[in-house]
N, C-alpha and C positions, 0 to 999 in steps of 0.2 A: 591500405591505399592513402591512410591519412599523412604517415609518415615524412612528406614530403614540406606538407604544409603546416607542420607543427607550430613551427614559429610564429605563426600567426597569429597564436591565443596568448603568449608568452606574457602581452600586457593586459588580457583579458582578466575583470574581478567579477566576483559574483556577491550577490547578498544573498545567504540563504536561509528558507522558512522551513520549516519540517513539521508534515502533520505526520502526530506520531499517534500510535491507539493499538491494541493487540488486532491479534488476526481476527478476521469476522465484526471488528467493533466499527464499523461504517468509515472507516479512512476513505475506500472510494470512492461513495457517495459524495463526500466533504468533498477533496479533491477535486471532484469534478464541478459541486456548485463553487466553489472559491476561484477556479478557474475560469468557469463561465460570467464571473464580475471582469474576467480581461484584465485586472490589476496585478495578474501577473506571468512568466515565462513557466512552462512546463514541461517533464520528464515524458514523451511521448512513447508509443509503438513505435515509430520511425526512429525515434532514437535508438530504442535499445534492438531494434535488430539492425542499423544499421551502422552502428557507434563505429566501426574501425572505417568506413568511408562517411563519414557527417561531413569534411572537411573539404576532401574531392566532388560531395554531391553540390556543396553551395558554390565554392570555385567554380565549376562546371557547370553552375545553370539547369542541374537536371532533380534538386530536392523535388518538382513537383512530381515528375516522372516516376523518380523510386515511391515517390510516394500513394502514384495511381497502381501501380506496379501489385504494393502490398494489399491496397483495395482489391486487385481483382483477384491477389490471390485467397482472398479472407470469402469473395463471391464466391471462386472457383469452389471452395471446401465449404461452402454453405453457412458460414460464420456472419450471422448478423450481430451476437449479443453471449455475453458470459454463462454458461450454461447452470451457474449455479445461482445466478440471482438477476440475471436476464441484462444487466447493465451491456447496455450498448457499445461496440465493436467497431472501428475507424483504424485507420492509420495513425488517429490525432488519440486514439484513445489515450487516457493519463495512466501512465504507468508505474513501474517500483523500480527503482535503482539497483535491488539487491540482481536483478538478471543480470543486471552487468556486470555482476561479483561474480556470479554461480556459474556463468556463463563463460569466466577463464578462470573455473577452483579457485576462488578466493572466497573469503567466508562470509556471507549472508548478513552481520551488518558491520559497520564501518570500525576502521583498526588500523592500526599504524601499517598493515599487510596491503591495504587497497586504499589508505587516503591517495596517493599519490593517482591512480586512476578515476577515483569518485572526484579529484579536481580537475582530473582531465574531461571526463561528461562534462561536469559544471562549466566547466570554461568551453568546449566546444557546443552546447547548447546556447550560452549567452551570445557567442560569435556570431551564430547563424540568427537570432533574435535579432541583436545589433539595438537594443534597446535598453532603457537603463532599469527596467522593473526586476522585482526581485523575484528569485528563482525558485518558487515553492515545489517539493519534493516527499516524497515518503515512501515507506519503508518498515512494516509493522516490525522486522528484527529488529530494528533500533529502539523501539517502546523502551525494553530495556538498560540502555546504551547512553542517554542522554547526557549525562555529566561526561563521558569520554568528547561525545561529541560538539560540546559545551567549551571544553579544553582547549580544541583546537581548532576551534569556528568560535571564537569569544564573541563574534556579535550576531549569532545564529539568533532565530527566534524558533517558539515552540507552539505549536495547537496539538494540545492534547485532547485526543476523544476518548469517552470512557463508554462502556455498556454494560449491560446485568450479564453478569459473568456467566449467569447459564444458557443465557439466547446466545454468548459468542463460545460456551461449549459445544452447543446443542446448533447450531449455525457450521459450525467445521464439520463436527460430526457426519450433517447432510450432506457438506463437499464433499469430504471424500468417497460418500456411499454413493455421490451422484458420477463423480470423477472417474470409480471403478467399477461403474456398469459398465457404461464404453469408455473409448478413447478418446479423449477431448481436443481435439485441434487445433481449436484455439492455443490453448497450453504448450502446444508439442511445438507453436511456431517460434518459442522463446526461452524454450525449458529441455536439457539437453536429459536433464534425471528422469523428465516426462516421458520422452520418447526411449529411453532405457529402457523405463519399468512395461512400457504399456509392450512391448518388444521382447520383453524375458517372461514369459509363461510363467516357472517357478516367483520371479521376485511378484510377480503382479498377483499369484493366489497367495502370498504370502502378506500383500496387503491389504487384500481382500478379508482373509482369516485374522488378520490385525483391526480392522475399521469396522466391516459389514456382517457378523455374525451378529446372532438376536441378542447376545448382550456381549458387543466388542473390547476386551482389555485396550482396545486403543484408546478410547475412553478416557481410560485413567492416564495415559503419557499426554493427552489434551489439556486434559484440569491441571495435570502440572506445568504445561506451560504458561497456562494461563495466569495461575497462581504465580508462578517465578515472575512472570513481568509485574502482576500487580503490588505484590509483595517488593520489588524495587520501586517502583514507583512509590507507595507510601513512606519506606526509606528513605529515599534520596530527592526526593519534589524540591524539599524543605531547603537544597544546595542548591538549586536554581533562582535565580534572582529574580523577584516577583514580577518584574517591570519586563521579560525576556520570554513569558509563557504565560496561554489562556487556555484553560481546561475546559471545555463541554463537554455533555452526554448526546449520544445519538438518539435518547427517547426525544431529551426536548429540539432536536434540529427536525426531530420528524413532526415532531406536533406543532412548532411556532419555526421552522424555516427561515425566514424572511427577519426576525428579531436575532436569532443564532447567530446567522450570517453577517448580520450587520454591527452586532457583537465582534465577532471577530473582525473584521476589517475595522471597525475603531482603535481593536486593541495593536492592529498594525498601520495607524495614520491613515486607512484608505475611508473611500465607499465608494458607493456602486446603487445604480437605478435598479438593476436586476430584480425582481420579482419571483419568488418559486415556491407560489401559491399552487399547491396538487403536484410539486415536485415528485416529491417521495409517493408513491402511492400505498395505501395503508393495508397493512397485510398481519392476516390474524397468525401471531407463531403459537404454531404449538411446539413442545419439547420433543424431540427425540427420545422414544421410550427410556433407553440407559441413562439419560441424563435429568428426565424424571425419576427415575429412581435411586438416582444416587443425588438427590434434593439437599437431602439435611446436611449429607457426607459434607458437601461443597460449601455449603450456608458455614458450617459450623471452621472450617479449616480459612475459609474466606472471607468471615463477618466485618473485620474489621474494614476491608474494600465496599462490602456491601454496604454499612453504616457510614462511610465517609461518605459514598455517593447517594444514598437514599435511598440504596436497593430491595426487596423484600423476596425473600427465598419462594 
């Protein structure tokens, strides 16, 4: 529907920010208070299911509409909040880029295969903004990616989030035990592989027998990915230009909030009055049995991550 009105982003620029962090490492937490300071444009729900009419919805006067639209259907299917860590559910929710990839087979994070589309979001998001703040964005598949993306965004910025590698083991692990009890709705409004699997009897006990056995080999394809981004990351940090990314951890955004945040918006020219004092609310994790027990496994293959951030197995 958009195709008509292409033309219209042709001189549209973007500045982009990218919080990057592995999966589970609190990206959407951040995301959403960095957003709530207003000092910046963001990758919405509305966007990513609406990305091929954004263009016809603002011409026409009707973004508010599609937008009540997705509300009522989030009511209709009883969707207030993420079923895996209860974060809260809108239209406006801040979402991942990658659905816009996965959602026409392109791959999961950015590459010479979908820049040309990932600039297309970016400029019809800014369009409909019509304002000059910069366009913060993320995407845990990029964690690993960053010097590509560095390449060809030369004035990108980065906020890196780190976390103790076995709460963002032992953190997935519960998604998807929670993911393949039932069918998550939420998920299935955005994710075409979601409603596949939850769809094919075979592929879904075969996730099942992969994630949610008493001690699941999925396990071990987790720790490895987890491993493979932190393991780049300690390699390649060192190619990024000091002055263009700020690392934090999610322990300390959850203990000092309000000092984190203002941290980061220093490190990007901004601030913000914002306050998110009992933001996070404090939650006792315990480990997932497998990933309690495979303690040392991880400690000893991962130390150097652990040691860089101050982590204790």
């Amino acid at each position: 529907m958009d195709d008509e009105f292409l033309n219209r982003t042709k001189d549209t620029t973007f500045s982009p920010v990218f919080i990057l962090g592995l999966h589970r490492s609190g990206t959407t937490i951040l995301y959403r208070m960095l957003n709530e300071t207003r000092n910046f444009d963001v990758l919405t729900l509305y966007h990513v299911l609406n990305f091929d009419r954004l263009l016809y919805d603002s011409v026409n006067n009707v973004v508010d509409g599609e937008k009540r639209k997705i509300n009522q259907e989030l009511h209709e299917k009883g969707i207030t909040n993420r079923k895996t860590d209860d974060v809260a559910v809108t239209s406006e929710y801040e979402h991942e880029y990658v659905y816009v990839f996965s959602e026409r087979d392109y791959p999961r994070k950015l590459t010479e295969d979908n820049k040309e589309l990932f600039e297309l979001l970016c400029k019809k998001i800014k369009y409909l903004s019509g304002d000059g703040k910069p366009l913060l964005l993320k995407n845990p598949y990029d964690y690993g990616n960053f010097l590509f993306i560095k390449k060809m965004y030369p004035h990108a910025k980065f906020v890196f989030i780190q976390r103790n590698p076995l709460d963002v083991i032992s953190s997935t692990m519960k998604l998807w035990k929670t993911r393949l009890k039932v069918r998550d709705e939420f998920v299935c409004l955005y994710s075409k592989e979601s409603v596949a699997m939850y769809r094919n009897p075979l592929l879904l006990l075969c996730y099942r027998l992969f994630f949610t056995l008493r001690f699941p080999i999925g396990v071990f394809e987790v720790f490895w990915r987890v491993k493979t981004g932190a393991d780049y990351y300690l390699k390649n940090i060192h190619d990024l230009p000091r002055t263009d990314y700020i690392s934090i951890r999610y322990e300390d955004l959850c203990e000092k909030p309000n000092q984190v945040i203002t941290h980061v918006l220093q490190f990007l020219g901004m601030k913000s009055e914002k306050k998110f004092n009992g933001y996070i609310k404090p939650r006792k994790l315990k480990l997932e049995p497998e990933v309690s027990f495979l303690n040392k496994f991880i400690y000893k293959r991962m130390k150097a991550y652990f040691d860089t951030f101050g982590y204790k197995p």
